[in-house]
N, C-alpha and C positions, 0 to 999 in steps of 0.2 A: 504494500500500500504506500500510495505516495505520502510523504513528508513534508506539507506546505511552510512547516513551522521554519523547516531544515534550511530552507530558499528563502524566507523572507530575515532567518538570521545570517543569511550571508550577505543580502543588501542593508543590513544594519554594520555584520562588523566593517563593510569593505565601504561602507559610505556610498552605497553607489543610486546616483539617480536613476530612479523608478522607468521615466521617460526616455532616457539615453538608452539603458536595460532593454527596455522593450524594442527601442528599436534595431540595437544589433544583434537580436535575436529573432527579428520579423516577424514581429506583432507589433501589437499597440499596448500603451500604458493602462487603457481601462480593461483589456483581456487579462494585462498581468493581474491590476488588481482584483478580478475575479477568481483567475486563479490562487490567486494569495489569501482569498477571503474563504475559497472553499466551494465556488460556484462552479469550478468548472472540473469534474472529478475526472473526468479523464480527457488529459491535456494530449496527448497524442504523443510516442515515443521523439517524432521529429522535432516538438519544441521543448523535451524533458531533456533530448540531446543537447540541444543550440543552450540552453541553464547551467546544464553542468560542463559545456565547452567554456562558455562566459566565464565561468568562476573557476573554470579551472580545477573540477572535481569530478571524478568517475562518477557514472550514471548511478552506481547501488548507494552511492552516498543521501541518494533523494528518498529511497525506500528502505526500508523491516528487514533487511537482510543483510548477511555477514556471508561473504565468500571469497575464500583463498584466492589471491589471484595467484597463477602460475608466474616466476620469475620471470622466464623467457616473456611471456605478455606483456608482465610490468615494464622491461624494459624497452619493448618496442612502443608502448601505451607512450611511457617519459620520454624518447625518439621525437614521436607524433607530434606531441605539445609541446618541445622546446624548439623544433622545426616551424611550426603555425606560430609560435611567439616571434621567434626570432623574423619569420616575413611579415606579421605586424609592425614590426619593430624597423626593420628594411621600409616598407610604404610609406612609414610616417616616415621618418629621415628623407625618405624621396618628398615627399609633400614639404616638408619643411624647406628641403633645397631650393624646392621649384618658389617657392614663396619669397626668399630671403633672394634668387636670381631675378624674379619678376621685380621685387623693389630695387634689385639694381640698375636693372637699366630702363626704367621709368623714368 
């Protein structure tokens, strides 16, 4: 069973706006708060995914369950998400570049 508790104390500890949340996770801000309230009991694997992509938490972190991961997984699982950070991490730098080039030669 999901854990709505689990998700809304992660946008408590990590500070993170409601409305930013929702949108890079492709919803909107009043779906979240439905689901956050309880209204919407099954949110569908695809946006419990894009939650625990956002925070940076494996999917059984949302639910009632305790399972072993296998080493070999874990380590490809940590692979995956310091690969998807570090090209967040690349884009913005690009964005930034292009920003601080555009005010130069304006």
């Amino acid at each position: 069973m999901l854990k709505f508790n689990k998700i809304e104390k992660l946008i408590i500890e990590e500070r993170v706006c409601k409305k930013s949340m929702a949108k890079k996770i492709g919803t909107t801000e009043q779906w979240l708060r439905l689901l956050l309230n309880g209204d919407i009991a099954n949110p569908g694997m695809a946006k419990i995914e894009a939650i625990a992509d956002f925070f940076r938490v494996p999917l059984d972190y949302f639910f009632e369950r305790e399972v072993e991961v296998r080493e070999d997984m874990q380590a490809q699982y940590e692979k995956e998400q310091e690969i998807r950070r570090l090209k967040e991490l690349m884009a913005e730098k690009e964005r930034t570049i292009q920003i601080l080039m555009k005010g130069r030669y304006d």
